[in-house]
Each structure stands twice: as structure tokens, then as C-alpha cells.
TIBATOR-104791 format. One record per residue (C-alpha): chain; residue in three letters; residue number from 1; x, y, z. Coordinates in steps of 0.2 Angstrom, whole numbers. Layout:
BEGIN
<A,ALA,NUM,<X,Y,Z>>;
...
***
This chain:
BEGIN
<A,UNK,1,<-892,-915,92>>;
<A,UNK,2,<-878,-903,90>>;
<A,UNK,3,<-885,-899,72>>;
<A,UNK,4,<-902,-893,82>>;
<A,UNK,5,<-893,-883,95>>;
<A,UNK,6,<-883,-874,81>>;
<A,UNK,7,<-900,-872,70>>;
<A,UNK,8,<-906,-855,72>>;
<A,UNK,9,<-922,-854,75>>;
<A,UNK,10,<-926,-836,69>>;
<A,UNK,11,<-918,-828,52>>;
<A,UNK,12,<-906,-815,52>>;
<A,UNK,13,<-912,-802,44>>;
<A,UNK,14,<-900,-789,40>>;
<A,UNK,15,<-904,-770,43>>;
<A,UNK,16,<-901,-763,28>>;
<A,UNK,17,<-911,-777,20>>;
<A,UNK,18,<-930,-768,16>>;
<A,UNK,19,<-934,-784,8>>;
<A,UNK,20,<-935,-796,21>>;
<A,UNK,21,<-940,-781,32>>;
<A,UNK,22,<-956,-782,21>>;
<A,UNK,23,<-958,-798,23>>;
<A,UNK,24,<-957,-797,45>>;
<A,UNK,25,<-969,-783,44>>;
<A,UNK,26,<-984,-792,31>>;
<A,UNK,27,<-981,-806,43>>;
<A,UNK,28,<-985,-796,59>>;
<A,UNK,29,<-999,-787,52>>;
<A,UNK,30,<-1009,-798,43>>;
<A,UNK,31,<-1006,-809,60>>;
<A,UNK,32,<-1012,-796,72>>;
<A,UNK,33,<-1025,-795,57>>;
<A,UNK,34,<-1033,-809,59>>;
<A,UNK,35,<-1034,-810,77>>;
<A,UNK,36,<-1044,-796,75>>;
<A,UNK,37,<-1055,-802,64>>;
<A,UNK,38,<-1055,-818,75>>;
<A,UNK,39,<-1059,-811,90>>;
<A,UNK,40,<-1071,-799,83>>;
<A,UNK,41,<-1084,-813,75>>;
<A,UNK,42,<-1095,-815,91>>;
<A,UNK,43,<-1101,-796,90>>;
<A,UNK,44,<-1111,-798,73>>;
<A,UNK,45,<-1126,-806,67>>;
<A,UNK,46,<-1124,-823,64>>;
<A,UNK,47,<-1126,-820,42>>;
<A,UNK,48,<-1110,-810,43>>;
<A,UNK,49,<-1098,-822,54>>;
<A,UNK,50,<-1095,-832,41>>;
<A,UNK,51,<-1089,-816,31>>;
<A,UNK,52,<-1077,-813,46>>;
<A,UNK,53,<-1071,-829,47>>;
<A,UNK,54,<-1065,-828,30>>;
<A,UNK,55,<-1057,-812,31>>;
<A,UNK,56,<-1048,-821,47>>;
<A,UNK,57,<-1042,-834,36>>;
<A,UNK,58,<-1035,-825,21>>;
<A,UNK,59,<-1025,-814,33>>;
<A,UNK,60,<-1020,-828,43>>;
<A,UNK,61,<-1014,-838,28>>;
<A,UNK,62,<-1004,-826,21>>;
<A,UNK,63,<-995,-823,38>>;
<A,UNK,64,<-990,-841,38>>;
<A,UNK,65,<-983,-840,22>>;
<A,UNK,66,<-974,-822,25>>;
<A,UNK,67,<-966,-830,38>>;
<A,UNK,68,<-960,-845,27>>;
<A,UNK,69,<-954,-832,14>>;
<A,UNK,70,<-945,-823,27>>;
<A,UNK,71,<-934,-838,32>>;
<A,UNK,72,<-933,-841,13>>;
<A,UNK,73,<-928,-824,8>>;
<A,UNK,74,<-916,-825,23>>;
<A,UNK,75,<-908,-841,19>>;
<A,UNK,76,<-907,-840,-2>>;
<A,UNK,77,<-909,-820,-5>>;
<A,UNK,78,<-920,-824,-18>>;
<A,UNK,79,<-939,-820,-23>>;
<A,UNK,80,<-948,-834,-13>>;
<A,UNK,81,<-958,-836,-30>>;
<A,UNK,82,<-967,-854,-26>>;
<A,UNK,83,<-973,-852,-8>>;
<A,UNK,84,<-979,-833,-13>>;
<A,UNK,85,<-991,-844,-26>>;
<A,UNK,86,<-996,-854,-15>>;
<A,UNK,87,<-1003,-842,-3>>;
<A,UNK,88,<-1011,-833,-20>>;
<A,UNK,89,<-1019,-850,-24>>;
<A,UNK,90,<-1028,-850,-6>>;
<A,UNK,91,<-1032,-832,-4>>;
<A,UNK,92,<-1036,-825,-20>>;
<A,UNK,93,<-1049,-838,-22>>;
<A,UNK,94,<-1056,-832,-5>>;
<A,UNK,95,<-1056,-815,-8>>;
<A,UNK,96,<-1068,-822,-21>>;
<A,UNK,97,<-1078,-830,-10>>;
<A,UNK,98,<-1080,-812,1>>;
<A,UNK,99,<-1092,-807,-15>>;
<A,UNK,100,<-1102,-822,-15>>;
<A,UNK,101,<-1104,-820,5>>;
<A,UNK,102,<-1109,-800,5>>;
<A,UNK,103,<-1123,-802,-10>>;
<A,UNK,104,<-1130,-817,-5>>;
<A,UNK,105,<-1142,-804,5>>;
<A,UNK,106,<-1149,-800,-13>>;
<A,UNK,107,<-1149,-821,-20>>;
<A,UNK,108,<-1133,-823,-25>>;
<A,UNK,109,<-1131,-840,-33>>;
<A,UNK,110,<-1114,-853,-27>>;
<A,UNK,111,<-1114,-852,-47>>;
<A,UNK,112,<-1105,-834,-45>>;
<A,UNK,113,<-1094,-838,-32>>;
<A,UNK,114,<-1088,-856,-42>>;
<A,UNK,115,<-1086,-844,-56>>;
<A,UNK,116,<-1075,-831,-47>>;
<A,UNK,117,<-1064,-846,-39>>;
<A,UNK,118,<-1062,-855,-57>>;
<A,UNK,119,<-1056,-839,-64>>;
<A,UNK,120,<-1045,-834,-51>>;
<A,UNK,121,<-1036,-851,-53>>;
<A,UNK,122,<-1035,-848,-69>>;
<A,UNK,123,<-1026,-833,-67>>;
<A,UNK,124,<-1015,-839,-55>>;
<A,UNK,125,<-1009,-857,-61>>;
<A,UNK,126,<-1005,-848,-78>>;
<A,UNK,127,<-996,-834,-70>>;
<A,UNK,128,<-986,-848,-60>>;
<A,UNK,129,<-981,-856,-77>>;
<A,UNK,130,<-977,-840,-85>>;
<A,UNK,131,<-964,-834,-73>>;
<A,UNK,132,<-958,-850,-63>>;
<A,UNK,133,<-961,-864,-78>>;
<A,UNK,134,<-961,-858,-95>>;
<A,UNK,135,<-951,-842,-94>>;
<A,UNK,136,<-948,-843,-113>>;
<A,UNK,137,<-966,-842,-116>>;
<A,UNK,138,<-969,-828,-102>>;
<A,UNK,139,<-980,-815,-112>>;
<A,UNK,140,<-991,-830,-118>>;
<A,UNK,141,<-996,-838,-102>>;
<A,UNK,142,<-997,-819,-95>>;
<A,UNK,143,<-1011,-814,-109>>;
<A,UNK,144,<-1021,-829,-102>>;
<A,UNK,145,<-1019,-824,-83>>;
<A,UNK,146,<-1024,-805,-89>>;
<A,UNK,147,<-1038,-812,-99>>;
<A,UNK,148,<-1045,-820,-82>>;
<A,UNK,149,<-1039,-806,-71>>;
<A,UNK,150,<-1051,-792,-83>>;
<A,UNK,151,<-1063,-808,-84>>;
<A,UNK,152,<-1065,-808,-64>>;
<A,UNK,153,<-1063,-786,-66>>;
<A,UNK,154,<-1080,-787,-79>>;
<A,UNK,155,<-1092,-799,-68>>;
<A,UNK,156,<-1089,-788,-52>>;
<A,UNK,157,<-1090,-771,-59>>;
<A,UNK,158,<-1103,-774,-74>>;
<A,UNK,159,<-1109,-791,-72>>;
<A,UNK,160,<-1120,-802,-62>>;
<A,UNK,161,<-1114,-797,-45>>;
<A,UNK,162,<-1114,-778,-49>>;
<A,UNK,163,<-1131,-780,-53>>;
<A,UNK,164,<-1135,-789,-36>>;
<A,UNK,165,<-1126,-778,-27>>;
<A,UNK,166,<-1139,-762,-35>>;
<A,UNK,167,<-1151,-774,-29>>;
<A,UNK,168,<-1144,-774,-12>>;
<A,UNK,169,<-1142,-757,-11>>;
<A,UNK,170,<-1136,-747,2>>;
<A,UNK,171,<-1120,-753,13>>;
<A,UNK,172,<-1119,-768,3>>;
<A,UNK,173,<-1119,-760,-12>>;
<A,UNK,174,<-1106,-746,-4>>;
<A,UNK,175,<-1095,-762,1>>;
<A,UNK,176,<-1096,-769,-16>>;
<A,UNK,177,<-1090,-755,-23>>;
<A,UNK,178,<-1074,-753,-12>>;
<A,UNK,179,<-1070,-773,-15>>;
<A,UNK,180,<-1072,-770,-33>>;
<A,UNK,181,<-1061,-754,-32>>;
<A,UNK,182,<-1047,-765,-22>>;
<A,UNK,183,<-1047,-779,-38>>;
<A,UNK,184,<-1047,-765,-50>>;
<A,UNK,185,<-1033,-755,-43>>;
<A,UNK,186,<-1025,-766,-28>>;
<A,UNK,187,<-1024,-782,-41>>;
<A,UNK,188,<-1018,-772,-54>>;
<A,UNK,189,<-999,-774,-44>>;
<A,UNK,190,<-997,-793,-49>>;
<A,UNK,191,<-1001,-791,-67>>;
<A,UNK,192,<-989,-777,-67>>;
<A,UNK,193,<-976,-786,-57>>;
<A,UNK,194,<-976,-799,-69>>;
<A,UNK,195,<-973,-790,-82>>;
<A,UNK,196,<-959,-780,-73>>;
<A,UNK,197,<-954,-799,-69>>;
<A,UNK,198,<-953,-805,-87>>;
<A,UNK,199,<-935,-802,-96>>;
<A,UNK,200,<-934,-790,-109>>;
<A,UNK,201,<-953,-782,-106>>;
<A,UNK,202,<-955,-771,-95>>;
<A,UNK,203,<-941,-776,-82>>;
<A,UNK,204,<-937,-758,-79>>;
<A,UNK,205,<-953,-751,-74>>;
<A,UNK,206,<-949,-750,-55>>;
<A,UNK,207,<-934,-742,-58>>;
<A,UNK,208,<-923,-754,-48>>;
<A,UNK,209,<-935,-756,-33>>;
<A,UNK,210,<-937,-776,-28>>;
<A,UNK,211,<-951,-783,-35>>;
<A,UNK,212,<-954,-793,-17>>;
<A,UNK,213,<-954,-777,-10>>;
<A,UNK,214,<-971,-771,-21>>;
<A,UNK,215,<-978,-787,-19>>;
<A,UNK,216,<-976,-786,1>>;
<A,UNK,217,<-982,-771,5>>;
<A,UNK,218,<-996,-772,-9>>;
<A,UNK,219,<-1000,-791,-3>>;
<A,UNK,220,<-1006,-782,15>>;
<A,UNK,221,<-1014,-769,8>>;
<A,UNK,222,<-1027,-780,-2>>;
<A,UNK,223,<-1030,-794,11>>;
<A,UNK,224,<-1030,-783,27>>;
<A,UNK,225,<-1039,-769,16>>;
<A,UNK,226,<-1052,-782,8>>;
<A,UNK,227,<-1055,-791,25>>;
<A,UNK,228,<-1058,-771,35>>;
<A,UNK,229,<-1072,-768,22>>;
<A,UNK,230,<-1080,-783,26>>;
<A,UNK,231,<-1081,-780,43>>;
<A,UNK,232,<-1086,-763,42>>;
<A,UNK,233,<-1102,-769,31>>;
<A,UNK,234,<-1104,-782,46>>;
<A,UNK,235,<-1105,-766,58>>;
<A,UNK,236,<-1116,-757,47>>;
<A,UNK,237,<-1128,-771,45>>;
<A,UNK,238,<-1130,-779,62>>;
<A,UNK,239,<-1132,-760,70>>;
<A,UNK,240,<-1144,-760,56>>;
<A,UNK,241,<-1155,-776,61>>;
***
């Protein structure tokens, strides 16, 4: 009983500590986030709440797991490199899904969306082994991540789902193009972090700045950023009808 009493049940969090203050602020706003995107479900068409709800759930996963690496990062003051996967291999795959959800308007197939999630995976699981696993063997299991990564990059921006989205036209198509602009340049961070993670490659491009500090503020970028073009297609559209 004395252990509970003496168990601090919030992290300190030291105030020259930009990590962990990072990692507080993803938290809160991918939390007020999804409440948004929660609360907000019940004032579209009924084809787009399902889009909502997923947006919801990408942001509320990832603040559940910010506030796991917060504590982490508190406790050990090291990059919470397992449970930041972990979160990846839940939202990344949904971010995929959002593509599948928006063109289904112009026929899109499940086979597109299983096809996004497998090579999302892909790209994660190997990153995993490449900078938690088999650090020796980093720059091989990175090529295979990247290979998925421009996979996922080709089929949205010159594949079968741009061609549904021309289809689609108008705010769909407008919306597709701002998703695919966040994977193109919003993604782009992870592949770059792992490099700047990987010893004796490119562990100097940041110039110092903590790699948990890029991925924070990059992390609630993309999902809040992924999950506000959703909703403003959702606008658009039930306006629309």
C-alpha cells in the first residue's frame, strides 16, 4: 500500500526537457482531436461517418500511446522506440484505410485498401527490425521499408486510386490530392528519421535535434492533418447532397 501512495501518478517532466514536452503536447492535441472528430460524426451524411470515425480513432490511438511514451520517456530518457511502433502499426494502416473510404464513391475495390494495409505493414515491421532488431543489418531492412513506402507513394499518386479519384472529381479528387501530398511529404519524416537513426549513415542530418522531437511534432501533423482533410471533404460533400 505504501508503494501505491509513493507511485506518482503523473511523470515529471522537467522544463527544459522539449522532448517530453513534445510528447505532453502530441498527446493533448491528437486527444482534443478526436473528440472533435467524435463529436462531430452525427452532422454528416451517413457514407462519410465512417470516414470520421476513423480519423477519430487514428488520433485517439496515437494519444494513448503519446501518453505511454511520455511516462516512458520520463522514467528511462530514452526514445520509446517499441510503443512509437506500435501506434505506427495501428494508424498507418488506417491512414490507408481513409483512401479506400474517400473513393469508394468512384467503386473502389477492398482489394486497394488490403493492398495499402499489406504494404504499410511491410514497411513498418521491416523498419521495426532495422532500427530495434537487426541494427547491424539497418540499411538492408531500411531499403525494404522504402521500397513499400514509394510502393504505397506510386499507387496513390499514379495508380489505381489516382485514377479513381479523376473519376471522382471534384472535392474528392481535391481531398485525394492533399492526402497524397501528406504521404508524399508528411511520411517522408520517418524514412529520414531512420536514416538519421542508423549509426554511421546519416546520423548527423538533424544537426543534434532529438529524433523524438521530429517524429512528435511530425506524428500530429499527419494524423490531425490527414483526419482535418477528411472532414473537410465530409463538409463539402453532405452540403453537397
Amino acid at each position: 500500500m505504501n508503494y501505491l501512495l509513493n507511485f506518482p501518478l503523473v511523470a515529471k517532466v522537467a522544463t527544459d526537457d522539449y522532448v517530453g514536452f513534445t510528447f505532453f503536447v502530441g498527446c493533448m492535441a491528437m486527444m482534443a482531436a478526436s473528440v472533435f472528430f467524435f463529436l462531430s460524426m452525427n452532422s454528416f451524411d451517413k457514407k462519410w461517418r465512417t470516414s470520421i470515425l476513423v480519423s477519430g480513432l487514428i488520433t485517439f490511438i496515437a494519444a494513448v500511446h503519446y501518453w505511454y511514451m511520455r511516462d516512458y520517456w520520463a522514467a528511462n530518457m530514452e526514445s520509446p522506440t517499441f510503443f512509437r511502433y506500435v501506434d505506427w502499426i495501428l494508424t498507418v494502416p488506417l491512414m490507408c484505410v481513409e483512401f479506400y473510404l474517400i473513393l469508394k464513391i468512384a467503386g473502389a475495390k477492398k482489394a486497394l485498401m488490403w493492398k495499402l494495409i499489406f504494404l504499410s505493414v511491410i514497411m513498418l515491421i521491416t523498419g521495426y527490425i532495422g532500427e530495434a532488431v537487426d541494427i547491424p543489418n539497418a540499411q538492408i531492412w531500411g531499403l525494404v521499408s522504402g521500397i513499400a513506402y514509394f510502393a504505397i507513394v506510386y499507387e496513390i499518386w499514379l495508380g489505381s486510386a489516382k485514377k479513381l479519384a479523376v473519376a471522382a472529381g471534384g472535392s474528392v479528387l481535391q481531398a485525394h490530392k492533399t492526402l497524397c501530398w501528406f504521404v508524399l511529404v508528411g511520411w517522408a519524416i520517418y524514412p529520414i528519421g531512420y536514416m538519421a537513426g542508423t549509426p554511421g549513415w546519416y546520423d548527423g542530418i538533424f544537426g543534434g535535434l532529438s529524433l523524438d522531437v521530429v517524429y512528435n511534432i511530425g506524428d500530429a501533423i499527419n494524423k490531425i492533418g490527414f483526419g482535418l482533410v477528411i472532414y473537410n471533404l465530409a463538409v463539402q460533400q453532405t452540403e453537397k447532397a
